[in-house]
C-alpha positions in Angstrom: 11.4 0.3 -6.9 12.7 -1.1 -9.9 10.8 -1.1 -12.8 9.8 -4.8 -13.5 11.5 -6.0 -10.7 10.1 -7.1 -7.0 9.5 -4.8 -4.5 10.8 -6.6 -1.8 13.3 -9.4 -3.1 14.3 -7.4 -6.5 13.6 -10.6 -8.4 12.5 -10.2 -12.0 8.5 -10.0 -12.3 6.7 -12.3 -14.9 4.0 -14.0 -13.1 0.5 -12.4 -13.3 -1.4 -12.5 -10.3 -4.9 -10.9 -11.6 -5.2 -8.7 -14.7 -8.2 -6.5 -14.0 -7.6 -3.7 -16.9 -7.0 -0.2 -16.1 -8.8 2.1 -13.9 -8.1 5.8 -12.7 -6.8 6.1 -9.0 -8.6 5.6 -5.7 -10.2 8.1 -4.5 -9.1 10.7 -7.3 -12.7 12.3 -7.3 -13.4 14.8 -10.4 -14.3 18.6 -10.0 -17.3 20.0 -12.0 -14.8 21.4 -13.8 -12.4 18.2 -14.8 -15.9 16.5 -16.6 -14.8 17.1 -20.1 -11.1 16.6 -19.3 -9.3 13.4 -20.0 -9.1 11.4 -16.7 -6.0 8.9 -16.3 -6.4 5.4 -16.4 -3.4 3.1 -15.0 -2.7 -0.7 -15.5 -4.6 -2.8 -12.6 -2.1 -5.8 -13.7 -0.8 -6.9 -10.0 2.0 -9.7 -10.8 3.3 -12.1 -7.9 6.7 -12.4 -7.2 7.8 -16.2 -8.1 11.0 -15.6 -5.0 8.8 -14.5 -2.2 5.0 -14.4 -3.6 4.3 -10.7 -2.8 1.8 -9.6 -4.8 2.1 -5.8 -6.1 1.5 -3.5 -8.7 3.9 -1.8 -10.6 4.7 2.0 -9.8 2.6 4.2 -12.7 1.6 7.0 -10.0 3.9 9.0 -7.4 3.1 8.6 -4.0 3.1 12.6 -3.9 0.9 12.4 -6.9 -2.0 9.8 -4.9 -1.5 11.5 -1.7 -1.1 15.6 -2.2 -5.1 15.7 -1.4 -6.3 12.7 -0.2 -10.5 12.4 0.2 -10.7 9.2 2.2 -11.1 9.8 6.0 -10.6 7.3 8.8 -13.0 9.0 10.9 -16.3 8.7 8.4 -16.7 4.7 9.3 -18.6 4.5 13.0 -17.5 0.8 13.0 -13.7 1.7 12.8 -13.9 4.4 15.8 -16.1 1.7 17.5 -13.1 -0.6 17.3 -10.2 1.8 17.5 -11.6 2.7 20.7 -11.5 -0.8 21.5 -8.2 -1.5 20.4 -6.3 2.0 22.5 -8.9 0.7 25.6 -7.1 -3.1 25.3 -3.0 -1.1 24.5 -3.1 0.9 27.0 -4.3 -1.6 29.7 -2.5 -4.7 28.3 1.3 -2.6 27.6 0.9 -0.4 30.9 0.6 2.9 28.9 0.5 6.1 30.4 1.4 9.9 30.5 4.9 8.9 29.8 4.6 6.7 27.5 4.5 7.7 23.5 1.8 6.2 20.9 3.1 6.9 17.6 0.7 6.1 14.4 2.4 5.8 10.4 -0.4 7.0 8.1 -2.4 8.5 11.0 -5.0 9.8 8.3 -7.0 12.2 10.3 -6.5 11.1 13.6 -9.1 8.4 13.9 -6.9 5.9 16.1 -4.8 8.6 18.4 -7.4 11.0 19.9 -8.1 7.3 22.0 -4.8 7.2 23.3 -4.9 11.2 24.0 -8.2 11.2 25.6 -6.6 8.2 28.2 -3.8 10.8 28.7 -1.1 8.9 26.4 1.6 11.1 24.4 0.6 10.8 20.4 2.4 11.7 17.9 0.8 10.7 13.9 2.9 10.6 10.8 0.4 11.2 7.9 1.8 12.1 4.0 -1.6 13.5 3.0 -1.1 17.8 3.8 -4.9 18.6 4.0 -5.7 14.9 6.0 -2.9 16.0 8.5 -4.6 19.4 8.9 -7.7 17.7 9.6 -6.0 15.4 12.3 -4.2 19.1 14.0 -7.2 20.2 14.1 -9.0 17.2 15.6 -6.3 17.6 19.1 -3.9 14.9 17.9 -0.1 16.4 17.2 0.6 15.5 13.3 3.6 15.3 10.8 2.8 15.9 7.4 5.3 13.9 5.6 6.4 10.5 4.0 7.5 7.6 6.3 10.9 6.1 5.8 14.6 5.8 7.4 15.2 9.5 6.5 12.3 10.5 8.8 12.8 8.0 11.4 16.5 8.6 11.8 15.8 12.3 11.8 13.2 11.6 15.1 15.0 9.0 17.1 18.1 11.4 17.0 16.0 14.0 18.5 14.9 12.0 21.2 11.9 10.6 19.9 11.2 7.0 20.0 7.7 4.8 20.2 6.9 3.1 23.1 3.7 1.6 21.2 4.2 2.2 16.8 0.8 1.5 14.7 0.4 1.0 10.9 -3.3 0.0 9.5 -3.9 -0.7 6.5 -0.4 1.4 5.0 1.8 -1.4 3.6 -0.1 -2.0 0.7 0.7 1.4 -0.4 4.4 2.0 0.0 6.6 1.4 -2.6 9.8 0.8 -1.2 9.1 -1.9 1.6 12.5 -2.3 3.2 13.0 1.4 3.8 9.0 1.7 4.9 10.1 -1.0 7.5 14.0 -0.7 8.5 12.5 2.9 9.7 9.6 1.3 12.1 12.5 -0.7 13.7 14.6 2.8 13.7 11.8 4.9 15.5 10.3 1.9 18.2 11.7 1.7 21.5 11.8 -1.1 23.5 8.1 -1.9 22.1 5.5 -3.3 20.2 4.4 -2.8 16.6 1.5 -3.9 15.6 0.2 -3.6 12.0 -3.2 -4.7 10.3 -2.2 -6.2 6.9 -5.5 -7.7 4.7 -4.0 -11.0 3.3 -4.8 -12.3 -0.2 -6.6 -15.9 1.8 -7.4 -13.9 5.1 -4.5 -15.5 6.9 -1.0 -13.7 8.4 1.0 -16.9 6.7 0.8 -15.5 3.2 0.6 -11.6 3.9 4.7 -11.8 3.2 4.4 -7.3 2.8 3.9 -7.5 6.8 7.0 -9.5 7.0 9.5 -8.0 4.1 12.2 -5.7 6.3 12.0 -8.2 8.7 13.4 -10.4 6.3 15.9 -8.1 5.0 17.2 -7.3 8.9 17.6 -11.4 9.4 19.7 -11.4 5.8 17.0 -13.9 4.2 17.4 -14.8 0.7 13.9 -15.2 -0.7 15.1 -15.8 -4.0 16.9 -19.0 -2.3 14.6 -19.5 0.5 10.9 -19.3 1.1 9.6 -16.7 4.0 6.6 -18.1 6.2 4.8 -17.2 9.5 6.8 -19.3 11.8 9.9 -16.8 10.5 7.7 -14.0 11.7 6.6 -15.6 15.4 10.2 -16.6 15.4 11.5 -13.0 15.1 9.3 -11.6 17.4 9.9 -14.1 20.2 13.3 -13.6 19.9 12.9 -9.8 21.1 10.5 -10.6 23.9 7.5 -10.0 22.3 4.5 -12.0 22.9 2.8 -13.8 20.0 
């Protein structure tokens, strides 16, 4: 990412979306010991791109740096395994799914959304940057990498054979910084398949969530600086590969 510049589009940033101050990172939690240390604060400024209206931060912190021990685990929230359960129960019987096939999950966390698909007998394989999350998730049964998604990783797995009959990404867009890369490497690893990925929208609606839609944009050779990107580009893309929408 370019400093001042869009993530996706590269066009100069000088809108302000929200400025909410500063605040120290998500889930950073302090040791007894860190209390009378000084803890970092970063800008909460989010701008919105005037080409292509992502909104996004600037890049203050690493993504080793938030992720080398992360605290949040998927598995804490009874609602989410209630409905992850749900969602591998409705995957595997809508996409025929079975002993062959290969469920592969980008930011896996701790296995929360996986050990569904093993326990139906389905392949899994999670992709998770945070070390002692990824530990948790080996642990847990479900088959882990502990490193950072991208076209380096993706490359390095479809040449060994290893592509996704079903790919998953919840709630990991938000938090990568290059976009295109993050995206251009889903495409990379997915088989003949789907790839479905939750994205929270600023209104609630897929039409203006344009971080679901960036790579796809740059595959197509879009221009957002010269044209606007909207859903029906999305359905349009899809449809065009068989997909149903």
């Amino acid at each position: 990412m370019t400093p001042g510049r869009c993530r996706f589009c590269d066009a100069p940033l000088t809108t302000t979306f929200v400025d909410l101050g500063a605040s120290p990172l998500a889930n950073s939690f302090l040791a007894e010991d860190d209390l009378g240390r000084m803890e970092p604060f970063y800008p909460l400024h989010a701008m919105v791109c005037d080409a292509c209206f992502l909104v996004q931060l600037p890049e203050f912190a690493s993504p080793r740096e938030i992720f080398s021990d992360y605290a949040y685990l998927s598995s804490m929230s009874d609602s989410w395994l209630a409905h992850c359960k749900a969602f591998a129960d409705a995957a595997v019987a809508r996409f025929g799914l079975t002993g062959k096939s290969l469920v592969v999950e980008v930011a896996s966390n701790d296995g929360y959304l996986l050990r569904w698909f093993k326990d139906r007998g389905v392949r899994v394989l999670g992709i998770e940057p945070a070390e002692n999350v990824a530990k948790i998730a080996e642990g847990n049964g479900v088959p882990t990498m502990a490193r950072f998604f991208g076209t380096k990783l993706a490359g390095e797995l479809a040449s060994g054979g290893t592509r996704a009959d079903l790919l998953v990404g919840n709630n990991v867009l938000a938090h990568v910084p290059d976009l295109n890369d993050f995206v251009r490497g889903l495409a990379a690893l997915l088989a003949p398949g789907i790839a479905p990925r939750h994205v929270p929208a600023q209104d609630g609606e897929m039409r203006n969530s344009i971080a679901d839609v960036s790579a796809i944009g740059a595959e197509l050779g879009w221009a957002p600086a010269r044209r606007g990107v909207d859903f029906g580009d999305v359905v349009a893309w899809w449809r065009a590969r068989k997909v149903e929408v």
